[in-house]
C-alpha positions as CSV (number, residue, x, y, z in Angstrom):
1,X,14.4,-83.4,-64.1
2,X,16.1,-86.1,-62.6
3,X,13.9,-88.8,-60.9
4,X,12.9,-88.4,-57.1
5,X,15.3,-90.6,-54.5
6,X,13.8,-92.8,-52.2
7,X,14.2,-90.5,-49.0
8,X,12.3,-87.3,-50.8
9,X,9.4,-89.8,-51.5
10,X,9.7,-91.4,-47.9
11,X,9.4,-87.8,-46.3
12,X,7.2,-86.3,-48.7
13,X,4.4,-89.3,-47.8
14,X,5.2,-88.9,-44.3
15,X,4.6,-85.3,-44.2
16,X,1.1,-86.2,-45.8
17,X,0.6,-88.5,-43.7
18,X,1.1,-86.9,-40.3
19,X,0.0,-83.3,-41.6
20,X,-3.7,-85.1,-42.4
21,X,-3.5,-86.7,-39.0
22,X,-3.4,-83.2,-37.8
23,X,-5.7,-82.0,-39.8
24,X,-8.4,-84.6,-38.9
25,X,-7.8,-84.6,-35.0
26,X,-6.9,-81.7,-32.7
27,X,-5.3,-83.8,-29.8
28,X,-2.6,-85.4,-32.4
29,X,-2.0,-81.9,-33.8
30,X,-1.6,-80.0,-30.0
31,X,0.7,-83.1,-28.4
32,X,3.6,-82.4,-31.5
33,X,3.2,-78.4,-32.5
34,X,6.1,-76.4,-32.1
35,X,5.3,-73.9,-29.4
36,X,8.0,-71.9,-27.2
37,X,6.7,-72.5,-23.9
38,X,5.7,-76.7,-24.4
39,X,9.5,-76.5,-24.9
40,X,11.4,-74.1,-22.4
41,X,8.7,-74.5,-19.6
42,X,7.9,-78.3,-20.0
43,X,11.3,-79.5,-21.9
44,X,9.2,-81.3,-24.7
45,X,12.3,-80.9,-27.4
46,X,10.5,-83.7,-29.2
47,X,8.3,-80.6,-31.0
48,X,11.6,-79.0,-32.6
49,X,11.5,-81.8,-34.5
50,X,7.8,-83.4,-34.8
51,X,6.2,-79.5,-36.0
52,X,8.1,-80.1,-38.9
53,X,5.8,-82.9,-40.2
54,X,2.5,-81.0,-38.8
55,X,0.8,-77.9,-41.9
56,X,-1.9,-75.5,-41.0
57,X,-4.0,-76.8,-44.3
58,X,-4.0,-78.3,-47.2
59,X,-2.5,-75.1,-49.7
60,X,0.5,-75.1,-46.3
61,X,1.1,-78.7,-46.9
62,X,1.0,-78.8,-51.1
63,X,3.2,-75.6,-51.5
64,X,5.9,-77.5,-49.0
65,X,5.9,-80.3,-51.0
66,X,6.2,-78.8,-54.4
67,X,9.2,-76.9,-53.0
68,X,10.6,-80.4,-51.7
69,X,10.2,-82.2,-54.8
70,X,11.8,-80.3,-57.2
71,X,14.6,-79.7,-54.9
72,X,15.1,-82.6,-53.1
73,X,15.6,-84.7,-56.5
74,X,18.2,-82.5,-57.5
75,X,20.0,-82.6,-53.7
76,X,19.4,-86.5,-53.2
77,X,20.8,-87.2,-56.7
78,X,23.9,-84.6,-56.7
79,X,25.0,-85.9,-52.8
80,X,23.7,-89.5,-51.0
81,X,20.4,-90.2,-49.7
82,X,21.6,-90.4,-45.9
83,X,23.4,-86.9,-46.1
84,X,20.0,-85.5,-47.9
85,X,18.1,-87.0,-44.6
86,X,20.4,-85.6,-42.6
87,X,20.4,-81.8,-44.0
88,X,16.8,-82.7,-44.4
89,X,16.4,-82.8,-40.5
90,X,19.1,-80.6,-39.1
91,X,17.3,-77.7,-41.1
92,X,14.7,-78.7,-39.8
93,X,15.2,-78.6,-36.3
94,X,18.2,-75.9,-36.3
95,X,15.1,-73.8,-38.0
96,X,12.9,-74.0,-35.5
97,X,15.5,-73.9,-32.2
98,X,16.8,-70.6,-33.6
99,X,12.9,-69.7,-33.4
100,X,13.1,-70.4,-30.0
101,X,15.7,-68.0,-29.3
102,X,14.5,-65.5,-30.8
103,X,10.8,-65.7,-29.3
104,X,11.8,-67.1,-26.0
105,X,10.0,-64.3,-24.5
106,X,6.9,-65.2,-26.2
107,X,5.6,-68.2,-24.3
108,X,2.6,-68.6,-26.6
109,X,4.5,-68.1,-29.9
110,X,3.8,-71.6,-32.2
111,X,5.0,-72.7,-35.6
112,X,4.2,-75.8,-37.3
113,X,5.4,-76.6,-41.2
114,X,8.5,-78.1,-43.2
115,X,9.9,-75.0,-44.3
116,X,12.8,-74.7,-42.5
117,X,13.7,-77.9,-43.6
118,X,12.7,-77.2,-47.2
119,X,14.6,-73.8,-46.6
120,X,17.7,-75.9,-46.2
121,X,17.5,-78.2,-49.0
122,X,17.0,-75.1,-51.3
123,X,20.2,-73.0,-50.0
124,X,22.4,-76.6,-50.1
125,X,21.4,-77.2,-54.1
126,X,22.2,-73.8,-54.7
127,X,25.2,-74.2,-53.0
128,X,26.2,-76.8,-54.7
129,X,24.7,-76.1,-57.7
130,X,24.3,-72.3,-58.3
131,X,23.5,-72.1,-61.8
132,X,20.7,-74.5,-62.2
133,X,17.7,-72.7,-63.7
134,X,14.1,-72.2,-61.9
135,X,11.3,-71.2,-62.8
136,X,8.5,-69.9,-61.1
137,X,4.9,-70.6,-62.3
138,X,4.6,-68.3,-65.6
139,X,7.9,-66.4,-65.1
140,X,10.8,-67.2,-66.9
141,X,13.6,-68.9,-65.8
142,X,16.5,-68.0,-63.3
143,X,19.3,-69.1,-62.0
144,X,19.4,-70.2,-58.4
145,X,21.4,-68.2,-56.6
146,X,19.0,-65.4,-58.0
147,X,16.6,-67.0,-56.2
148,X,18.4,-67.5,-53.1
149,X,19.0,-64.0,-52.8
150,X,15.1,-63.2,-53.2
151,X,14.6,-65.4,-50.8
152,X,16.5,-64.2,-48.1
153,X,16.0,-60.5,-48.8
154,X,11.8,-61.5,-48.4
155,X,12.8,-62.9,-45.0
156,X,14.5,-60.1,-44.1
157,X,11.4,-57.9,-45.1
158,X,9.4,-60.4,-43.4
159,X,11.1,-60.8,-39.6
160,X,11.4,-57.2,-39.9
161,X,7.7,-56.0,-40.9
162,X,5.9,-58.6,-39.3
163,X,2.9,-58.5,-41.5
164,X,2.1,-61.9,-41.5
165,X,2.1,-65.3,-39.8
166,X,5.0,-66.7,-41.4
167,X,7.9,-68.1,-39.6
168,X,10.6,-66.5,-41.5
169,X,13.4,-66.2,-38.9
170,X,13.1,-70.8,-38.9
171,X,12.8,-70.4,-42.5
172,X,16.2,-68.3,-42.4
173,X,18.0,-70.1,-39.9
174,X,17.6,-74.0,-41.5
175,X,18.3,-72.4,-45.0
176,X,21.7,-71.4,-43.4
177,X,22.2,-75.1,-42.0
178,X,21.4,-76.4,-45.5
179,X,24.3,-74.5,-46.8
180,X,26.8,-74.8,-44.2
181,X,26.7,-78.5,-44.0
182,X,26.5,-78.7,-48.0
183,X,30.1,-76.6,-47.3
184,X,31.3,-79.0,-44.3
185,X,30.8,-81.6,-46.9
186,X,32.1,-80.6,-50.2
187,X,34.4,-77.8,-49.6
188,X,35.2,-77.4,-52.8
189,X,32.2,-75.7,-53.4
190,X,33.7,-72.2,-51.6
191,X,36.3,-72.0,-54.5
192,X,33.7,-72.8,-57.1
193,X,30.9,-71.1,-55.9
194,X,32.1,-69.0,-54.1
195,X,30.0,-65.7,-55.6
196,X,26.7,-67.9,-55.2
197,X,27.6,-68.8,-51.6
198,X,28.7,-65.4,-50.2
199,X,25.4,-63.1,-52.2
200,X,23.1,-65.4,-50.1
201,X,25.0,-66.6,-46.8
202,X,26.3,-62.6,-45.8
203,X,23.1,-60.8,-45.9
204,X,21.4,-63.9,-43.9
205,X,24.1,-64.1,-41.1
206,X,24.3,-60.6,-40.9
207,X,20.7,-60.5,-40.2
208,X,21.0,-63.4,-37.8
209,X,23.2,-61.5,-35.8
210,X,20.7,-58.2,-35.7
211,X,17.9,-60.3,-34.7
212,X,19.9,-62.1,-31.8
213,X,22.3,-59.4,-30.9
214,X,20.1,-56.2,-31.1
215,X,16.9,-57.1,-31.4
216,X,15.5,-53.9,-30.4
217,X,16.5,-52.6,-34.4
218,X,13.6,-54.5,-35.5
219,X,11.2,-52.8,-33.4
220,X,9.5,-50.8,-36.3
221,X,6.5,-51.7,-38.5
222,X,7.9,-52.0,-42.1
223,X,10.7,-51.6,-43.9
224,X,9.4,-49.6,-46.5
225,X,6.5,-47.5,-44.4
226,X,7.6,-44.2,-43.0
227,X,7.2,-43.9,-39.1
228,X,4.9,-41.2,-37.8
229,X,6.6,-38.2,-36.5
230,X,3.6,-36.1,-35.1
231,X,3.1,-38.0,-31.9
232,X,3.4,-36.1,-28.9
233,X,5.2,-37.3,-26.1
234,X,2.0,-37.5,-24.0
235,X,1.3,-39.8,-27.1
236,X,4.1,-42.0,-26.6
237,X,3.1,-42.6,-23.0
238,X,-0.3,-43.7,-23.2
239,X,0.4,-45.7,-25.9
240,X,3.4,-47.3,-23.8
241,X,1.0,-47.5,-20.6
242,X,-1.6,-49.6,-22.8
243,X,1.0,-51.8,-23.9
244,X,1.9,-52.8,-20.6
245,X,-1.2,-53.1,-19.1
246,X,-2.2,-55.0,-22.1
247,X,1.0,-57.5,-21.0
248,X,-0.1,-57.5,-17.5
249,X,-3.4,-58.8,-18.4
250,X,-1.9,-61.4,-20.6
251,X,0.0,-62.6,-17.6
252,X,-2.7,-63.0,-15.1
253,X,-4.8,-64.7,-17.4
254,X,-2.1,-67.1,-18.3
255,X,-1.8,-67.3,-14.0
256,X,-5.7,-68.3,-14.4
257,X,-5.4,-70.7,-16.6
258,X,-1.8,-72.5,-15.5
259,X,-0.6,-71.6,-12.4
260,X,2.1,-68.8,-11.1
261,X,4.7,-72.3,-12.4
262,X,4.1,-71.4,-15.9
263,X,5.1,-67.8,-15.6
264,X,8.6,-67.5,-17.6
265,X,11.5,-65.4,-15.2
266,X,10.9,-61.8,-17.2
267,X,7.0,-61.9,-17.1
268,X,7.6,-62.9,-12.8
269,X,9.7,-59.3,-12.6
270,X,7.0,-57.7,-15.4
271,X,4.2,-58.8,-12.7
272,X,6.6,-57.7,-10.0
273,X,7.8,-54.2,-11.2
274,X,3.8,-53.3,-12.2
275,X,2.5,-54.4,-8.4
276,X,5.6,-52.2,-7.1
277,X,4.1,-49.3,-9.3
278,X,0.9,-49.4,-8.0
């Protein structure tokens, strides 16, 4: 494996450096975490960028960094350390501003991690590389844009069941970045690589689109689980009425705690259409 460049070791020590920080006080970690309403509601963009360097724990922090040094000595080598840096951060925060759009209707909705960043590193190597082998753990290994494809197919499956707490629409997005601005900058790599480039870039704009264009297609469970079909439309109702009334009292509490100011302009008509229904 070629020898780590002096950029994946500077950002590797300050990720442990500023993650522990976190870690050890609470105050550090709430003044830079990524959440939608510290930015829309009280324009703090430095947290599109500062989350990035922030983990939940220890296992967050060591998997991220495994994943950036195997790839980012392949990336640093194959290009130049400033255009590494520069995918490094544009993944980054590209990640977690298309996070934003997508949750902007979540006020409370928070991310912290290197992911997204990490997410673009991977899908520029492969890029630019497509054939280079990897291998996971005790499986054999496979060639990159193998793993691309997994990759994006799992964060697919993972936007779209929402089983867990994983930001996989930043993880997404600042893959994409990776790979577009390995493409801006070595265009050769469409004639080359073309195969490589198109299995993992057209699933993963595709779904892009969905998420920003029609996001009421993801409103199921899973992918996989069959929806129930015996609910009555009485059913239906209550379970609609509970949800909104369950909204509501998210509101006022969020009223209680921070003022009618902090109210974003859809939960203002929510409040306004429920006190018109009453």
């Amino acid at each position: 494996m070629m020898g780590l460049g002096i950029i994946s070791i500077l950002l590797i020590l300050l990720n442990c450096l500023v993650s522990y920080r976190g870690f050890k006080d609470p105050l550090f970690y709430n003044k830079y975490y990524f959440e939608v309403e510290k930015v829309t509601l009280y324009k703090d963009y430095k947290r599109l960028l500062t989350s990035g360097f922030l983990h939940t724990n220890w296992m967050h922090l060591i998997m991220n960094m495994l994943a950036l040094f195997f790839f980012g000595a392949q990336l640093e080598s194959a290009t130049h350390p400033l255009l590494f840096l520069l995918i490094y951060l544009a993944s980054l925060t590209g990640g977690n501003y298309f996070s934003l759009l997508v949750h902007k209707r979540q006020g409370d909705y928070s991310a912290v991690g290197a992911s997204g960043a990490i997410s673009g590193v991977v899908f520029a190597s492969i890029a630019l590389v497509p054939g280079m082998k990897i291998s996971l753990f005790f499986l054999p290994a496979i060639p990159a844009w193998i793993y691309g494809l997994a990759y994006v197919l799992y964060a697919i499956y993972g936007v779209h069941s929402r089983k867990d707490n994983v930001g996989h629409d930043a993880h997404l997005a600042g893959g994409l970045v990776g790979m577009l601005m390995i493409i801006a900058c070595y265009p050769s790599v469409l004639v080359t690589n073309y195969f490589a480039i198109a299995v993992i870039a057209v699933p993963a704009i595709a779904f892009i689109v969905v998420m920003l264009k029609y996001p009421h297609i993801l409103l199921v469970n899973t992918l996989f689980k069959k929806q129930s079909h015996n609910q009555t439309i009485d059913d239906r109702y209550n379970m609609s009425k509970k949800s909104r009334e369950e909204e509501i009292d998210r509101i006022l509490e969020k009223i209680h705690k921070k003022g009618m100011k902090s109210l974003t302009s859809e939960e203002k008509s929510m409040l306004e259409e429920f006190s018109n229904s009453q």
